[in-house]
C-alpha positions as CSV (number, residue, x, y, z in Angstrom):
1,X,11.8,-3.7,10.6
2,X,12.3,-0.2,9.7
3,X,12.0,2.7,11.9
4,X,9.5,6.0,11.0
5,X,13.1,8.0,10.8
6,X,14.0,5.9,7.4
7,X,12.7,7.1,4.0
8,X,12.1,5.3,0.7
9,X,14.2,6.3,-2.2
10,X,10.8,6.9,-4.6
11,X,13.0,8.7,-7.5
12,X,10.6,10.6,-9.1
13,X,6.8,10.2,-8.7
14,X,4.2,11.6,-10.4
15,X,3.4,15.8,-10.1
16,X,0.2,14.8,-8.1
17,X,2.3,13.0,-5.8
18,X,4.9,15.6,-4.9
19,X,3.5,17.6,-2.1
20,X,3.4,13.9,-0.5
21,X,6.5,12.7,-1.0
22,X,7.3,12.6,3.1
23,X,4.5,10.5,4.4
24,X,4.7,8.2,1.0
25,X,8.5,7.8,1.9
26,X,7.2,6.6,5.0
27,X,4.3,4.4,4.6
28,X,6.2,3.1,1.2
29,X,8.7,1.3,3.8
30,X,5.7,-0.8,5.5
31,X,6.1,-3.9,5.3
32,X,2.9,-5.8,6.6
33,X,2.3,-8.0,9.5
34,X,5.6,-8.4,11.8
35,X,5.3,-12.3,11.5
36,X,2.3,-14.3,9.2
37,X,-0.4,-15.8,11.7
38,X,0.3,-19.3,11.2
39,X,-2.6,-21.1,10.0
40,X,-4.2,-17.5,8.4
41,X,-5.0,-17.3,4.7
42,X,-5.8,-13.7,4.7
43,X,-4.8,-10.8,7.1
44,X,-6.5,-7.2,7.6
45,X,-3.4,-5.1,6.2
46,X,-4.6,-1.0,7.6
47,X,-1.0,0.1,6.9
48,X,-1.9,-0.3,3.0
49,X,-5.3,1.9,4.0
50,X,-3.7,4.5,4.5
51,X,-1.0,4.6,1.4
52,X,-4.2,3.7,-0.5
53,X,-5.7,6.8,1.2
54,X,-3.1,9.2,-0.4
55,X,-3.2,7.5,-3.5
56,X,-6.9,8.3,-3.5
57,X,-6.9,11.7,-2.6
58,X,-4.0,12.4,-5.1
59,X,-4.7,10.3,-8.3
60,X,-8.2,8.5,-7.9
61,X,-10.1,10.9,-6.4
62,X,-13.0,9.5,-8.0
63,X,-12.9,6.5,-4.8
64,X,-13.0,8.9,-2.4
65,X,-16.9,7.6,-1.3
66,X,-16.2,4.0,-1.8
67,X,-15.7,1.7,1.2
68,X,-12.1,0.3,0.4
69,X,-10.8,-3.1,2.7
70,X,-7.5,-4.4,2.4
71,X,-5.9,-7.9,2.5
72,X,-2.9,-9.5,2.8
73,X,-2.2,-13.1,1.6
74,X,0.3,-15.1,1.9
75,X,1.1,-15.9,-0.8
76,X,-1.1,-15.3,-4.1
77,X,-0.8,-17.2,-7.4
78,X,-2.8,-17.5,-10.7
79,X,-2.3,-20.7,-13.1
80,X,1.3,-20.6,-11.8
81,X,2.1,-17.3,-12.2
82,X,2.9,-15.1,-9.6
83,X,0.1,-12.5,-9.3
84,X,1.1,-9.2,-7.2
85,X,-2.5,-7.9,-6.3
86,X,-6.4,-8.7,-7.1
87,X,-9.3,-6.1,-7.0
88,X,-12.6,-7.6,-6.1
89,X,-15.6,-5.8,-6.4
90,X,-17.8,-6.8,-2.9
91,X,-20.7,-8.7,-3.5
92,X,-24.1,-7.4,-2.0
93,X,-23.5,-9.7,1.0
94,X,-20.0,-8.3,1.8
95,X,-21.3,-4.9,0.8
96,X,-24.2,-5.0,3.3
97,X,-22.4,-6.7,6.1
98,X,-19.0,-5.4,5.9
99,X,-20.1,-1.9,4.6
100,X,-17.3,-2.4,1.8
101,X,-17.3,-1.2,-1.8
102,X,-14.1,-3.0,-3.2
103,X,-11.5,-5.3,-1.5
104,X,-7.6,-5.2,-2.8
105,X,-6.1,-8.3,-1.4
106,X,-2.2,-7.8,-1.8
107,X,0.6,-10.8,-1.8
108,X,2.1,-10.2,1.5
109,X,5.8,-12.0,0.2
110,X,5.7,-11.1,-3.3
111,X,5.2,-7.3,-1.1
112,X,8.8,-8.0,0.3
113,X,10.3,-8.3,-2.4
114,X,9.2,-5.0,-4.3
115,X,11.2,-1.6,-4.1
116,X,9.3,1.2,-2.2
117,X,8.5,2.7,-5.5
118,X,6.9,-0.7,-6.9
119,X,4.9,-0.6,-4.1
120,X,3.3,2.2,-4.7
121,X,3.1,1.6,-8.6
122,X,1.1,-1.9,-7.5
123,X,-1.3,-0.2,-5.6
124,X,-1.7,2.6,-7.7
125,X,-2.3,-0.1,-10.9
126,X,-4.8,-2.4,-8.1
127,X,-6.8,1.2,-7.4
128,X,-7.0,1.8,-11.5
129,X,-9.2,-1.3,-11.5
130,X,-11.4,0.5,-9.0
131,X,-14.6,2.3,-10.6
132,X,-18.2,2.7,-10.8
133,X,-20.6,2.5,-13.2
134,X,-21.3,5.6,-14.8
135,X,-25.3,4.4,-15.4
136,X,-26.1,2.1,-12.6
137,X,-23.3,3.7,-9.9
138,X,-22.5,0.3,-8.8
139,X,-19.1,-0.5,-8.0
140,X,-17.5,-2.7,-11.1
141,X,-13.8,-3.9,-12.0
142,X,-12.2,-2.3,-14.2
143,X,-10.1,-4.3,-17.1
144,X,-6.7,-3.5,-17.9
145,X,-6.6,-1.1,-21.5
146,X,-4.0,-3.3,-23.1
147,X,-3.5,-7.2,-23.1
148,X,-1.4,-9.3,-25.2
149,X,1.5,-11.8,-25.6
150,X,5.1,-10.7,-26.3
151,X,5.2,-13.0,-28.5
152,X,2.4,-11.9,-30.9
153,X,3.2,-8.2,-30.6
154,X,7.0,-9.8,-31.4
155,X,5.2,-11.0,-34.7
156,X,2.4,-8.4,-35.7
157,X,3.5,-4.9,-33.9
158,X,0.6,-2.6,-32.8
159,X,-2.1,-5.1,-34.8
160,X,-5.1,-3.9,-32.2
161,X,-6.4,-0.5,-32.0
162,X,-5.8,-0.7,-28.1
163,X,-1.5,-1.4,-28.8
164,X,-1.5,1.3,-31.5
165,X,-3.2,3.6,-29.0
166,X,-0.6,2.3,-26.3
167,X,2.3,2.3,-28.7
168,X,1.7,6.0,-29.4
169,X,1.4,6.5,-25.8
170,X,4.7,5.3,-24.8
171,X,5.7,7.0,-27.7
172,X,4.7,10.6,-27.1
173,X,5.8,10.3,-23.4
174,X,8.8,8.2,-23.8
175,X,9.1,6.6,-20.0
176,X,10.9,4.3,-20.3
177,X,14.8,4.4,-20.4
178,X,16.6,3.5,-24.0
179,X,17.6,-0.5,-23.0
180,X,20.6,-0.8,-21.3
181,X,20.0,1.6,-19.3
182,X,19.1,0.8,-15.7
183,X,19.7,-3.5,-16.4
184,X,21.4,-5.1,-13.8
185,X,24.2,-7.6,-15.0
């Protein structure tokens, strides 16, 4: 367990995030319920409330009014792939009962794992999925902007409008480091 006087190495984060950086250097370090509840599925994780809080007020200020809960689970796979985090937009049961908007259940060991600065990237890409209908103003999920196989984009390049908008993206911003760079042996 860490104490409140360690800090996350973040590297650099986005401008937004800056005037943050001490409490995210904090709260990035948390690493969820002391022991798993044995016999739990799912666990209330608050600590993740409040990083998602920054994140909010910084980048997604647009889910400032929405009624945010946040889960833990165990462990959380999809067709036997480890999946890191899923948004769910609350039914009208949960919404009326719980007084909940969206729940972001988070895998609690997969969450071990991840640097301080993944962390906050996973719940910064969980809050993207976040919105509301602009017509209705009903909470909604929002789809990721790109999806493909390696393999076809291996094969084809940018063949969708969506990958030549996201190739040019990546492009004009260049994030990512020239390969080699950063690879552990």
């Amino acid at each position: 367990m860490t104490t409140k006087k360690e800090r996350a190495d973040l590297g650099e984060l986005p401008a937004e995030l800056e005037s943050s950086r001490t409490k995210l250097e904090l709260l990035a370090l948390e690493t969820g319920p002391e022991s798993w509840p044995k016999g739990e599925g799912l666990v209330k994780a608050p600590q993740i409330g409040v990083l998602a809080g920054l994140l909010i007020q910084k980048l997604h200020p647009e889910l400032r009014e929405d009624r945010m809960a946040y889960l833990w689970r165990e462990k959380l796979t999809k067709a036997g792939r480890i999946d890191l985090g899923k948004p769910k937009k609350a039914g009208a049961l949960l919404r009326l009962l719980a007084g909940v908007d969206f729940v972001v259940t988070l895998n609690w060991s997969a969450w071990q794992e991840l640097t301080p600065r993944q962390r906050l990237a996973l719940l910064d890409h969980e809050l993207e999925h976040c919105t509301t209908d602009q017509q209705s103003g009903a909470p909604r999920v929002r789809h990721h902007d790109l999806e493909e196989f390696t393999s076809v984009v291996e094969r084809w390049g940018a063949w969708t409008p969506d990958l030549a908008e996201f190739k040019a993206a990546l492009e004009q911003l260049d994030i990512f480091e020239p390969a080699g760079v950063g690879e552990t042996g």
